[in-house]
C-alpha positions in Angstrom: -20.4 7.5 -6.3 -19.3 10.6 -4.5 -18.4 13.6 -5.8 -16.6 16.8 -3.8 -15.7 20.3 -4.7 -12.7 21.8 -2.6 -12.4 25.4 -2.8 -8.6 26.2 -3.0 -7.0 26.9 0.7 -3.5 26.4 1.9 -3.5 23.6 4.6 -2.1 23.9 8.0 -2.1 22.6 11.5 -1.4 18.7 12.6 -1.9 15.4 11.8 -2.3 12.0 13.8 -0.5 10.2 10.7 -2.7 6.4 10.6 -1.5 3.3 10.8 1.4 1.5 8.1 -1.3 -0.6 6.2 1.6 -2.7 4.6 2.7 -3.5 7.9 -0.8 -4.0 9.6 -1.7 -6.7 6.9 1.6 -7.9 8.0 1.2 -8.4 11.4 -2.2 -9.5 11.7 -1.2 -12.4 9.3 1.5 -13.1 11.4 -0.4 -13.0 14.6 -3.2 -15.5 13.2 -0.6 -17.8 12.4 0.6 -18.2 15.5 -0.7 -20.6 18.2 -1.5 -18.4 21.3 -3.1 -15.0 21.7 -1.5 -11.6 20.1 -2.6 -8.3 20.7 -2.5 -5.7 17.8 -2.5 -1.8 18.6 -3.2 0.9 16.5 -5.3 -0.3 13.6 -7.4 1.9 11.2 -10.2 -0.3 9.5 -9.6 0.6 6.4 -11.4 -1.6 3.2 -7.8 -3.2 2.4 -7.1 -3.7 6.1 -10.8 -5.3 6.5 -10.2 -7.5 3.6 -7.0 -9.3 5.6 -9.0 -9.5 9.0 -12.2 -11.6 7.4 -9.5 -13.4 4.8 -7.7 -14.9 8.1 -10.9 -15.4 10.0 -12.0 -17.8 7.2 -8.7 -19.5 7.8 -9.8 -19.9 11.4 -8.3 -17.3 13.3 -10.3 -16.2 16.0 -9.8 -12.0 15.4 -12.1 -9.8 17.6 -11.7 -5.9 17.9 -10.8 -4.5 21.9 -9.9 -0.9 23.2 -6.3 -0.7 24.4 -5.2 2.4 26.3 -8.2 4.3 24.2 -7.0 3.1 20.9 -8.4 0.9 18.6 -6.5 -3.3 18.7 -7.1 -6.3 18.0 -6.9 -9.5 20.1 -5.7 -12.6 17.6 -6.2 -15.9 18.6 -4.1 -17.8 16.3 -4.2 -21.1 14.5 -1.1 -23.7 14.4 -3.3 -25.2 11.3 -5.1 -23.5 9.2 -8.9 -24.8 8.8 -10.9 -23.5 6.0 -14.3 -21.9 7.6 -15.3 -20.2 4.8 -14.0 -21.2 1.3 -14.7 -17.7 -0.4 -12.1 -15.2 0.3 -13.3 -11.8 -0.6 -10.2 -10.0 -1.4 -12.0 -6.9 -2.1 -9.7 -4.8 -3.8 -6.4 -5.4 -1.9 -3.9 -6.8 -3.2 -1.5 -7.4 -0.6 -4.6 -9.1 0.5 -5.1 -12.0 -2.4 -1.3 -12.4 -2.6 -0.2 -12.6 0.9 -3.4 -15.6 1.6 -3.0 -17.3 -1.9 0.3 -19.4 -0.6 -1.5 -19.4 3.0 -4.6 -21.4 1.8 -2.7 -24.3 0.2 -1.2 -25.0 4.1 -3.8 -27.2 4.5 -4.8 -29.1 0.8 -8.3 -30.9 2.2 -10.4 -28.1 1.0 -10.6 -25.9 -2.2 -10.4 -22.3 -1.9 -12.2 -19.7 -3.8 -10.5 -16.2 -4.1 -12.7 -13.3 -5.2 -12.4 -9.7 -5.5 -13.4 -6.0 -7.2 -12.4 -3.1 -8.7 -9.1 -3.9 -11.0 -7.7 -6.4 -8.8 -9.8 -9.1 -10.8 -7.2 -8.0 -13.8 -3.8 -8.0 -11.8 -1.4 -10.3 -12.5 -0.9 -13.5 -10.6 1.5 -15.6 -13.1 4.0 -15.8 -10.7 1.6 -17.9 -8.4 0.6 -19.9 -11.9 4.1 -20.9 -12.8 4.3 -22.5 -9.0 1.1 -24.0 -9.2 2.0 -25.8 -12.8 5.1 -26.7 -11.1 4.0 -28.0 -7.8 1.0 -29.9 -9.7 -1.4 -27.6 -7.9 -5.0 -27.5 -8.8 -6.3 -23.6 -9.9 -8.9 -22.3 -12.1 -9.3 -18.5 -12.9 -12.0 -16.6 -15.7 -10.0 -15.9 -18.7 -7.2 -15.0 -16.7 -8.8 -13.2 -14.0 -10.5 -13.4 -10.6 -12.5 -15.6 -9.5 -9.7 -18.0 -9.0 -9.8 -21.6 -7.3 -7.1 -23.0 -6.2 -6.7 -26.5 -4.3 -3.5 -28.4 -3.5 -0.8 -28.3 -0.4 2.5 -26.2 -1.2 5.3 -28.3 -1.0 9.2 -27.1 0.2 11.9 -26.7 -2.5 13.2 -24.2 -4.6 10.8 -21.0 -5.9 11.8 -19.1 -8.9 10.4 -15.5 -9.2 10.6 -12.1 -10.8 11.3 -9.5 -8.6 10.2 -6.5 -10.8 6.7 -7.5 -10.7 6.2 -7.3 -7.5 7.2 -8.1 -4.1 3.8 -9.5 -2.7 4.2 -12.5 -4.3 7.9 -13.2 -2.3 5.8 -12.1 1.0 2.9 -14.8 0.6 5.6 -17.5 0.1 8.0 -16.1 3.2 4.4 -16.2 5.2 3.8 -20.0 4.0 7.4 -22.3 3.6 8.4 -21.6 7.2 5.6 -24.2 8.2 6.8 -26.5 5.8 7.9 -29.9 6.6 10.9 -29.2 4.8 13.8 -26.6 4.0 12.9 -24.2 0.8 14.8 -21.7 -1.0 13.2 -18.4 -2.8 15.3 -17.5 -5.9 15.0 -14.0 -7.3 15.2 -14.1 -11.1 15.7 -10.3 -12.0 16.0 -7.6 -10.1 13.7 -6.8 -7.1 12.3 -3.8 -7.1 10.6 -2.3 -4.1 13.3 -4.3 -1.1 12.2 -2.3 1.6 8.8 -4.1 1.4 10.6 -7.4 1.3 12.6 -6.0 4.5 9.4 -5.5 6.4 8.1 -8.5 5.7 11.3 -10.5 7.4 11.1 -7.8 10.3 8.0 -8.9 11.1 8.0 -12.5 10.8 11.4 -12.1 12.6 9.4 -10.3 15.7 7.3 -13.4 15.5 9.3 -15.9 15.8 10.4 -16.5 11.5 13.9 -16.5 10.6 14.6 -16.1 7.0 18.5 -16.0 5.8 18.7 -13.6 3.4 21.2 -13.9 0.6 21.9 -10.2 -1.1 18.3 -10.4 -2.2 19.2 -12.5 -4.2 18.0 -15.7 -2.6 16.2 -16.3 0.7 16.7 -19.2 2.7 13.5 -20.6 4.7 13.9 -23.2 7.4 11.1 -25.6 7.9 9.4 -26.8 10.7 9.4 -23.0 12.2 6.3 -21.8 14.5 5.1 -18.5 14.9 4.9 -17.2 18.2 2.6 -15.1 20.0 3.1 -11.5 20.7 2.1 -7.9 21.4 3.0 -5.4 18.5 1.7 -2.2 17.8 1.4 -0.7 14.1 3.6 2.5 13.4 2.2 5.2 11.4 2.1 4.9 7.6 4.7 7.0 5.6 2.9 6.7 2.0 -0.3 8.5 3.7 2.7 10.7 5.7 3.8 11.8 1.9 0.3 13.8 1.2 1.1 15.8 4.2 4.4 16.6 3.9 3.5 17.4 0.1 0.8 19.6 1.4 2.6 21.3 3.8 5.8 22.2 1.5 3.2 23.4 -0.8 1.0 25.4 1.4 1.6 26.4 5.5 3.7 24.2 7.7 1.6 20.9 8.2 3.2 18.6 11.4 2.9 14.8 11.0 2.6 12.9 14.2 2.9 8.6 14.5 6.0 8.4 12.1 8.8 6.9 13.3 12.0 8.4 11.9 13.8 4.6 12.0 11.1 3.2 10.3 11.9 0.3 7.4 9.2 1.9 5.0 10.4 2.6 2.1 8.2 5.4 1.5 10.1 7.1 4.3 12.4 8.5 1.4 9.4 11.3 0.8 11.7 13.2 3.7 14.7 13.2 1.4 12.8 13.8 -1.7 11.2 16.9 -0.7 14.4 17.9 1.3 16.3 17.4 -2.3 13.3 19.7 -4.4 14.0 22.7 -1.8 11.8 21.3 0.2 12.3 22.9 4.4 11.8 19.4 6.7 12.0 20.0 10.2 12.5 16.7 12.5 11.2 16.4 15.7 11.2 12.9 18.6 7.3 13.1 18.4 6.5 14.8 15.1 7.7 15.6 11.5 7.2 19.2 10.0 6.8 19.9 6.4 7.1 24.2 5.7 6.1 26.2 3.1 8.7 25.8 0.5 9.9 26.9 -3.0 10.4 23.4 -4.8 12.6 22.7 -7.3 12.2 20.1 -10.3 14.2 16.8 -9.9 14.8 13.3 -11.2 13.9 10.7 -8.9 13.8 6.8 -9.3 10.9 5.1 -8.1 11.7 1.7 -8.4 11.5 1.0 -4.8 8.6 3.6 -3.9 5.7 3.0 -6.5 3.3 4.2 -4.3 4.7 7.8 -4.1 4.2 8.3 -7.7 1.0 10.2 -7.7 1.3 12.9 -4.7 5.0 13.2 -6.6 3.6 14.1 -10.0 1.4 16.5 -7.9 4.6 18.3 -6.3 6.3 18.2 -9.3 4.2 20.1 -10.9 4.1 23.4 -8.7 7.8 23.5 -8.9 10.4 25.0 -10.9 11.4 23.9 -13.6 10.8 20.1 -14.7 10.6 17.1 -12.3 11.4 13.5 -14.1 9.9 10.4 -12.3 11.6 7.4 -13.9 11.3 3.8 -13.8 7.9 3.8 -12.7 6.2 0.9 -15.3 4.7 -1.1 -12.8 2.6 1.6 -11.4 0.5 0.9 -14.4 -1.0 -2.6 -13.1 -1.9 -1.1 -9.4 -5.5 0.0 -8.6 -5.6 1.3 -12.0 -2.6 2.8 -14.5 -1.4 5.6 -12.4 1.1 6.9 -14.5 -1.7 7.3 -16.8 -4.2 9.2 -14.5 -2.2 11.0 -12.8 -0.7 12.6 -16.1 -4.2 13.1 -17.6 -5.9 14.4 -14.3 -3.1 17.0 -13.8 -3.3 18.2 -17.7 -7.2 18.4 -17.1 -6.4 21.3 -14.4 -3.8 22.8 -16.1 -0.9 20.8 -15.5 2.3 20.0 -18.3 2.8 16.2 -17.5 4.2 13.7 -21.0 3.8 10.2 -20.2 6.4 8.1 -21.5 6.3 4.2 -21.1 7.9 4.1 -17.6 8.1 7.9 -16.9 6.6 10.9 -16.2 8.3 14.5 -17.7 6.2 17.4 -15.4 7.3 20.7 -16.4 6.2 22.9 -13.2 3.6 25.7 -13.4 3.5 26.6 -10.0 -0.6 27.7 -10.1 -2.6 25.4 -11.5 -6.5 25.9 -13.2 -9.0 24.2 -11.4 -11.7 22.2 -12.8 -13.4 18.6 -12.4 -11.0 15.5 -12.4 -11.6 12.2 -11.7 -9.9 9.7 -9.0 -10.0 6.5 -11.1 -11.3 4.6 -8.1 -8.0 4.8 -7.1 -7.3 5.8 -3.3 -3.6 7.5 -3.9 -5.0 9.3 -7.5 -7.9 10.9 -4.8 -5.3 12.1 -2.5 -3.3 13.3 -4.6 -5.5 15.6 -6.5 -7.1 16.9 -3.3 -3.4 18.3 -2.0 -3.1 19.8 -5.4 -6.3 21.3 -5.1 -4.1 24.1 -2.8 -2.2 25.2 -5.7 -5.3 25.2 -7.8 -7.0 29.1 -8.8 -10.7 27.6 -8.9 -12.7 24.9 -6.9 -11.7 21.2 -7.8 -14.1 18.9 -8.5 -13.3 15.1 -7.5 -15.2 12.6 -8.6 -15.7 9.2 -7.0 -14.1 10.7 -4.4 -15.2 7.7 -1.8 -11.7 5.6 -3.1 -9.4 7.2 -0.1 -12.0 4.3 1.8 -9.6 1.6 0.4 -6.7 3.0 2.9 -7.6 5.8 4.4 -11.1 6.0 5.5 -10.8 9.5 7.6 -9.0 11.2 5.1 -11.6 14.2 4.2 -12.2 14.3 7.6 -8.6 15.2 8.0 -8.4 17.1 4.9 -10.8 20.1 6.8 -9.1 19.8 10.2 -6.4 21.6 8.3 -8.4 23.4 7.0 -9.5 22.1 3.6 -12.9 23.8 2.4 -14.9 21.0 1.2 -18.6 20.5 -0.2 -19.3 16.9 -0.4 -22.0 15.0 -2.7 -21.7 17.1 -5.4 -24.0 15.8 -8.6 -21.2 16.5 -11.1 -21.0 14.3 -14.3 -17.9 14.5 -16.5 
C-alpha cells in the first residue's frame, strides 16, 4: 500500500495524453481475432490493458511487444479459432476485460473456462450474461454470485435481449462474438442504453476490421454471420477520460496543454471540452494540442449518463466553483471499481468540501479553497486522480492513501503529476 503527501502547487506545462484504454482493449481483441498479423501502435501497459493481452494469449493469439517508430506496439498474430491454452483467465480488475472475453470463450465449447479476478470486480454484476447462458443451455458456475465463474458451452446465433442501463460491455462482448457465428443474430436493447458512445467505438472498430454491424436507432443491432476479421495496422488515439484530469487541472490552476487527443474522436468522454467550456471554463483548440487556462468556473447541472467515468475529476471541479454544480443520473457509478459517487462525496467533505449524495446524484456547493488533510483512493484509479488535481486547490498537504490504484489505467501518472510540477513525497506511512 502506498501512501503520498502532495504539497499544494498549481500545475502547468504539457502533457503526452496516453493511450484510449477502451479502445486499446478494443483493438487488440479485434486484432487477435483475425487470421493474419496486425500491428498495434501506441500502447501503455497499464494493469487493465495487461489483463486483455494475457486473456487473448490464452485464447491462442500469438501477441508479442515490438518498437515502432520509438513507440511502444504490438505485433498480433491472430486466430480464425479460438483454442483454449490456458483455461484461467485472470481478469484482474478490468472489467471491460471479463465482459468483452466472457462471449469470446464460448466460440469454441470443447473446453471449460475459468474466469477469475480482484479487487471489486469479483462483486460486479454479470446477470446479463446469466440470463443468456440459462437461455442458450450454457454451462456456468460462479461463488455465491461472484467470481470465480466457469463457464462451458458454444454461443449460439438468435436473438439477445439486454438492458442497456447496466452497462454497455456486455453489448460489446456479444458484437465481438456473433459475427463468427454460423448464423444471423439480432441484439435487442430492452431499456435505454446509456453510455452509446462506447457502443459507437466498439462498431468503429470492428468496422476497421472487417465487422459490419447494422445498427437500428440503438435500439437493435443486426449481426451477420459467417463474417471474418481481417488483419490490420491501427494505432491507439490518446485517451480523453485521462485527458479530463488535465484539463480539470489546468482550468483550476495555470494553463496545462494536452497532446495525443484527437478533436474528432468517438469518446464519449470528449464532452469534458464542452463541460468545462459551459462552467467558464477558457479551452483553447489547437491541430496538435488542447489547452485548458486558468479559469473562474461556474456551477452547472450536467447528465452523466453517457460519461460515467467523468464523475469523479467532475465532483472535484465542481467543488472549486461558484455556486453549486449538480451531477445527475449518475447510479451506475456505484457498481464500478468501487461506489464512486459514494467516495468521491465522502473524500471531498474529508478536505473540506460541501458534496450531498443523493441516490443517483451528487449536489456540490463550491468552496473555491479547500482544507487539506488525508483521504483515501478506494483502490479506485479515477478516485486517486481525482483527489490529486484537487490537491491544487487544497490550503495544506494532501495525503493519498493507496495511492498505487492510478496502476489500473495509468501507470505514469505521478510521474506526470511532477513534470507539471506537482510536489510529491511518496511512501508516506500514514494510517487513517
Amino acid at each position: 500500500m502506498q501512501c503520498i503527501k502532495i504539497f499544494p502547487r498549481k500545475l502547468r506545462g504539457s502533457i503526452n495524453i496516453p493511450p484510449s484504454k477502451s479502445l486499446a482493449h478494443r483493438a487488440i481483441i479485434a486484432a487477435g481475432l483475425a487470421k493474419g498479423e496486425s500491428i498495434i501502435e501506441n500502447i501503455a501497459y497499464s494493469k487493465d490493458i495487461l489483463a486483455t493481452i494475457h486473456g487473448m494469449k490464452n485464447f491462442g493469439v500469438c501477441i508479442n511487444e515490438i518498437n515502432k517508430d520509438n513507440n511502444r506496439a504490438l505485433d498480433i498474430k491472430g486466430v480464425s479459432r479460438i483454442e483454449i491454452q490456458n483455461s484461467i483467465v485472470d481478469c484482474i480488475e478490468s472489467g471491460s476485460t471479463l465482459r468483452f472475453l466472457i462471449p469470446i470463450a464460448l466460440l469454441q465449447g470443447d473446453r471449460e473456462v475459468t474466469f477469475t479476478g480482484t479487487g471489486k470486480l469479483p462483486q460486479r454484476p454479470l446477470d446479463e450474461y446469466y440470463n443468456i447462458f440459462r437461455n442458450e443451455n450454457i454451462f456456468y458456475q460462479n461463488e455465491k454470485g461472484n467470481l470465480p465463474l466457469r463457464v462451458k458451452g458454444k454461443l449460439k446465433p438468435g436473438e439477445f435481449h439486454l438492458k442497456g442501463d447496466i452497462s454497455s460491455q456486455f453489448i460489446t462482448g456479444l458484437m465481438f462474438a456473433l459475427p463468427l457465428l454460423n448464423g444471423d443474430s439480432k441484439i435487442i436493447i430492452t431499456s435505454k442504453l446509456e453510455s452509446k458512445a462506447y457502443v459507437d467505438l466498439t462498431m468503429d472498430i470492428l468496422n476497421k476490421f472487417g465487422i459490419k454491424i447494422e445498427n437500428n436507432l440503438y435500439r437493435e443491432f443486426y449481426i451477420k454471420g459467417n463474417q471474418s476479421y481481417l488483419a490490420r495496422d491501427y494505432k491507439v488515439e490518446g485517451d480523453f477520460s485521462q485527458g479530463a484530469f488535465w484539463l480539470t487541472a489546468g482550468a483550476i490552476g495555470e494553463e496545462i496543454s494536452c497532446k495525443n487527443l484527437n478533436i474528432n474522436s468517438l469518446q464519449g468522454d470528449k464532452e469534458i471540452i464542452n463541460i468545462i467550456k459551459s462552467m467558464g471554463g477558457i479551452i483553447d483548440i489547437n491541430h496538435d494540442f488542447i489547452r485548458a487556462n486558468p479559469s473562474e468556473l461556474k456551477g452547472i447541472t450536467i447528465d452523466v449518463s453517457e460519461i460515467p467515468d467523468l464523475v469523479p475529476i467532475l465532483a472535484v471541479a465542481g467543488s472549486v466553483s461558484n455556486g453549486a454544480t449538480k451531477i445527475i443520473n449518475a447510479k451506475r457509478v456505484r457498481i464500478k471499481e468501487c461506489d464512486r459517487l459514494h467516495a468521491i462525496a465522502c473524500e471531498l467533505n474529508k478536505i473540506g468540501g460541501d458534496v450531498e449524495e443523493l441516490e443517483d446524484s451528487l449536489i456540490i456547493r463550491g468552496n473555491k479553497k479547500l482544507k487539506g488533510g488525508v483521504v483515501d483512493s478506494w483502490n479506485d484509479h479515477r478516485i486517486a486522480m481525482a483527489l490529486a488535481v484537487a490537491s491544487i486547490a487544497c490550503e495544506e498537504p494532501l495525503i493519498i492513501n493507496n495511492s498505487e490504484a492510478v496502476e489500473k489505467s495509468y501507470p505514469n501518472f505521478w510521474k506526470e503529476f511532477t513534470n507539471v510540477g506537482g510536489n510529491i513525497i511518496y511512501d508516506m506511512k500514514i494510517k487513517l
